[in-house]
N, C-alpha and C positions, 0 to 999 in steps of 0.2 A: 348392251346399249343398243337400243333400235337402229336400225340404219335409217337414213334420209332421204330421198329423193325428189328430186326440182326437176320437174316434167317441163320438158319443151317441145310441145307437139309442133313439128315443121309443115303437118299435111292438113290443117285446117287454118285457112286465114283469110283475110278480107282485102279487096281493092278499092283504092282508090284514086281517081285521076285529078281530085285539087291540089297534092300536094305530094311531091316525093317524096318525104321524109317523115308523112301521115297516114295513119289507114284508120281513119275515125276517130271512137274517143280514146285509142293508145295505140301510139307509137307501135307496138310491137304485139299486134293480137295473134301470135302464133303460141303464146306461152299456154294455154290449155283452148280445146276445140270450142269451137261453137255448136250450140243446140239442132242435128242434124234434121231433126223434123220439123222446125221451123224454117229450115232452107228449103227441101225436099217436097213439101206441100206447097200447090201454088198458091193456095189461098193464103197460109201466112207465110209466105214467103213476101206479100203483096203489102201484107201488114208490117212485118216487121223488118221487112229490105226491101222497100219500096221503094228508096231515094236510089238513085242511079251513082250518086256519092258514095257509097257504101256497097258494096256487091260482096258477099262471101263464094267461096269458091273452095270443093270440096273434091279430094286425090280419086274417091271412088264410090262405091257402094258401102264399103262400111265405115264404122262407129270408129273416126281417127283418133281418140283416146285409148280404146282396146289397141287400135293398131300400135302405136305408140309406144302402151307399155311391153307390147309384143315384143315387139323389134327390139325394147330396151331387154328382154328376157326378164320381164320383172310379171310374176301372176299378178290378177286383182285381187286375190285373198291375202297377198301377202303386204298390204297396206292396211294398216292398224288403226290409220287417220288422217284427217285431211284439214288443213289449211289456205283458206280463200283468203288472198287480199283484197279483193272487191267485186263485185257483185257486177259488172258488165257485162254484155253477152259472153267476149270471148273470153271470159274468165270463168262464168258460172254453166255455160252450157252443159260442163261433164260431169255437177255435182250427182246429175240422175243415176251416174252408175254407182253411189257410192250409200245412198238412201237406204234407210234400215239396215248396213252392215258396219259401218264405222261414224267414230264422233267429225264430227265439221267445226273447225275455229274460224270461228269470223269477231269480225266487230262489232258489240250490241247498234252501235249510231248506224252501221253498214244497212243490217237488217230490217230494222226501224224504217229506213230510209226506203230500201227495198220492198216494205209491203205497206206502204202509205196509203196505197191507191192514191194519190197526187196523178194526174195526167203527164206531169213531167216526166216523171221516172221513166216511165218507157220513150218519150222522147230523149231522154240521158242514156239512150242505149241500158239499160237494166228493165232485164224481162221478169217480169214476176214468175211467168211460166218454169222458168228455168230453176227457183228454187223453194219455189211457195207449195213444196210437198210435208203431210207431217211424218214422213218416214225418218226425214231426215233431222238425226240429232247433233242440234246447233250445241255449242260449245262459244256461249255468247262471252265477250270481257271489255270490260273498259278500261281501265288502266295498260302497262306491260303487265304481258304475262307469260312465264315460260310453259311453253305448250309441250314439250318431251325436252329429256334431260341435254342441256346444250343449247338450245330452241327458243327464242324468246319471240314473240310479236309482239311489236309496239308501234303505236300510234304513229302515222303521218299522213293526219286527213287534207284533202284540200283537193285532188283528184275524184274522189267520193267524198262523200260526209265520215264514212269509215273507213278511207282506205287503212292499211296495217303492210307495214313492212316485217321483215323478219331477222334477226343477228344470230347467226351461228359461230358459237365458240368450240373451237379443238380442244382436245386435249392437251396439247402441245403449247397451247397459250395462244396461237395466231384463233382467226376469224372469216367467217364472212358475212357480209351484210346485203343482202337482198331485197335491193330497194322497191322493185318491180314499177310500175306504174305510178312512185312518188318521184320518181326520175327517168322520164322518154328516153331520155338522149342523153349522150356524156356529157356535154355543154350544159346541162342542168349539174350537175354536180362542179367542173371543173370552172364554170364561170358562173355559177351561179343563176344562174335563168329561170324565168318561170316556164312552169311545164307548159305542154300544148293545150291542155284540156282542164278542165274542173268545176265544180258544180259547186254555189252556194259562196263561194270566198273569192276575193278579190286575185287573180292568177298571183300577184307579188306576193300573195301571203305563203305561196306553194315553194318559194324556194327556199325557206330555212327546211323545212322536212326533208328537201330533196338533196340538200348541200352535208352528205352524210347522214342523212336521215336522223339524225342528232338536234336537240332542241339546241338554239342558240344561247350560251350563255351571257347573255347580258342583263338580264334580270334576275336578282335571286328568287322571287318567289315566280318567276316566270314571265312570259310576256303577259299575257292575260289570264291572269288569278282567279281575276271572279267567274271567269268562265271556261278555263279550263276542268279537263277531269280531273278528280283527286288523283293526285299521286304523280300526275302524266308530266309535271315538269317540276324545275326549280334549282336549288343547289344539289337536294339531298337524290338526284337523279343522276345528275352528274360526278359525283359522287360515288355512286355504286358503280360507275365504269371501271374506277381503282386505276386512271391512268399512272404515267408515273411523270413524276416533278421534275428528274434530271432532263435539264438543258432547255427547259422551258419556261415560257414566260408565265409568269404566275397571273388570275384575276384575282382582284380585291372588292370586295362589295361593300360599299358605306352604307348601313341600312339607319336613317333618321329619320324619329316616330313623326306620321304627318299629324298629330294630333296635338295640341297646346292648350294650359288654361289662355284662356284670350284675357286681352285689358278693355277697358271702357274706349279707349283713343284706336283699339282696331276695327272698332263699329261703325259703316258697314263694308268700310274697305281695310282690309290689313295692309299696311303700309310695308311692313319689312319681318321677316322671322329670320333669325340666326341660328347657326346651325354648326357644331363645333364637331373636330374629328380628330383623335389623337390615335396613332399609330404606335400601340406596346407589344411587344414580342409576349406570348405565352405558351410556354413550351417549344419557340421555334429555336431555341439557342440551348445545350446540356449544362450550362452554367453560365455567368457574368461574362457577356466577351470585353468588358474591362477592364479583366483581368492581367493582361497579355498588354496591356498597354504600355509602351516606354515614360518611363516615369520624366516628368517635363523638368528641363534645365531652368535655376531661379537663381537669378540676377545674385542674391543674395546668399546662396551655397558655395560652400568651396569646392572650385576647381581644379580640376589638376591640369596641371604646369604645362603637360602637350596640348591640352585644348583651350590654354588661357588665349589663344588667338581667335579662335573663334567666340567666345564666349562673347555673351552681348552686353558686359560690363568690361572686357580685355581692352 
């Protein structure tokens, strides 16, 4: 089984003085380097950290991804593949060292979104520079998709248009889920908050992806059906989690077809539709649990002589 590794480069990251608890569009831009020849040149350096809001700030002379995997004693030939949650500077600046030698997963919507040429995009902090090489073989998906064995990314846009979180399943049965930039802060997950940042959605739409990076179940076929991707939500998603039942509260879905032959007297306003729901066990019980039932005392059976005092004819 491959081994894994979640780089957290500590020696490339950004400042910023609006906000403690902010260094532009994520919370935590130390998790892979910035583009060092974009800082290093004044010229785009003017272009693309022009704002005084925004400042990167770099440990030395070299490449703080090499350094990085250095220090971790990990070579760069011994990475097989890579996976980007989103396309930001300080997320994509190190895909250059990895072009022409292994595959890249991202999000197709990510990529998309990445080479629009839109004027936005670079105002959204995503540099084209940083990954609009054709060396590099994208590893595009829409839906989940397990990218190495254990490994799954899935969908939790709302920080990007693609962003993708990641679930790593042990062997041992436990997990981990690596939310990355679908949750800044703990207070995104533990109180549910919307993230600091995001492009294209309404910030509130950002906190179900972030609140366990798990779609919300309150819709069986999803919140948004017509517009979701195939596959990306629903029951039969929550469903392949395979959680378990003991000591939990169950959901029930009532699904009632929104469609009716109509009468003459609903033209042009329907007045009322009824809508029936009967609750039958199928397969939830291994046999009649009325079985087991005490057979009921009747006025009219003989009783016997110790219980003739309570009986409701005694």
């Amino acid at each position: 089984m491959p081994r894994l590794w979640i780089l957290k480069d500590e020696s490339s990251r950004t400042r910023s003085p609006l906000s403690p608890r902010s260094t532009g569009p994520c919370s935590d831009p130390t998790r892979t380097p910035l583009d060092t020849a974009l800082i290093r040149d004044p010229a785009l350096r003017r272009r693309f950290y022009g704002s005084p809001a925004y400042q990167p700030v770099l440990p030395g002379p070299g490449e703080p991804l090499e350094e990085a995997l250095d220090a971790a004693s990990i070579p760069l030939d011994a990475i097989h593949a890579v996976a980007v949650s989103h396309l930001h500077a300080d997320h994509a600046g190190g895909l250059k060292h990895f072009a022409g030698r292994v595959p890249v997963h991202v999000r197709r919507a990510e990529l998309a979104y990445g080479l629009s040429g839109q004027p936005e995009v670079e105002r959204n902090s995503i540099f084209r520079v940083d990954f609009d090489d054709p060396r590099l073989d994208w590893q595009q998906a829409d839906g989940d998709r397990e990218i190495a064995p254990g490994v799954t990314a899935v969908l939790t846009a709302g920080h990007t248009p693609g962003h993708q979180s990641f679930v790593v399943d042990l062997a041992d049965g436990g997990g981990f889920v690596f939310a990355l930039d679908a949750a800044d802060l703990t207070e995104n997950i533990e109180h549910e908050r919307a993230i600091g940042a995001s492009i294209g959605v309404d910030p509130a739409r950002t906190v179900e992806p972030s609140a366990g990076s798990r779609a919300s179940p309150r819709s069986a076929a999803g919140e948004y059906p017509d517009q979701a991707e195939p596959g990306a939500d629903g029951v039969h998603k929550w469903q392949e989690e395979n959680r378990s039942l003991d000591g939990t509260e169950l959901v029930l879905w009532a699904t009632v077809g929104s469609h009716h032959f109509p009468r003459p007297e609903e033209w042009p306003v329907m007045p009322v539709a009824r809508a029936r729901l009967r609750l039958e066990p199928d397969g939830f019980f291994d046999r009649n649990p009325a079985l087991d039932v005490p057979a009921p005392v009747s006025c009219h059976a003989p009783v016997p002589t110790a219980a003739a005092e309570d009986h409701c004819c005694g």
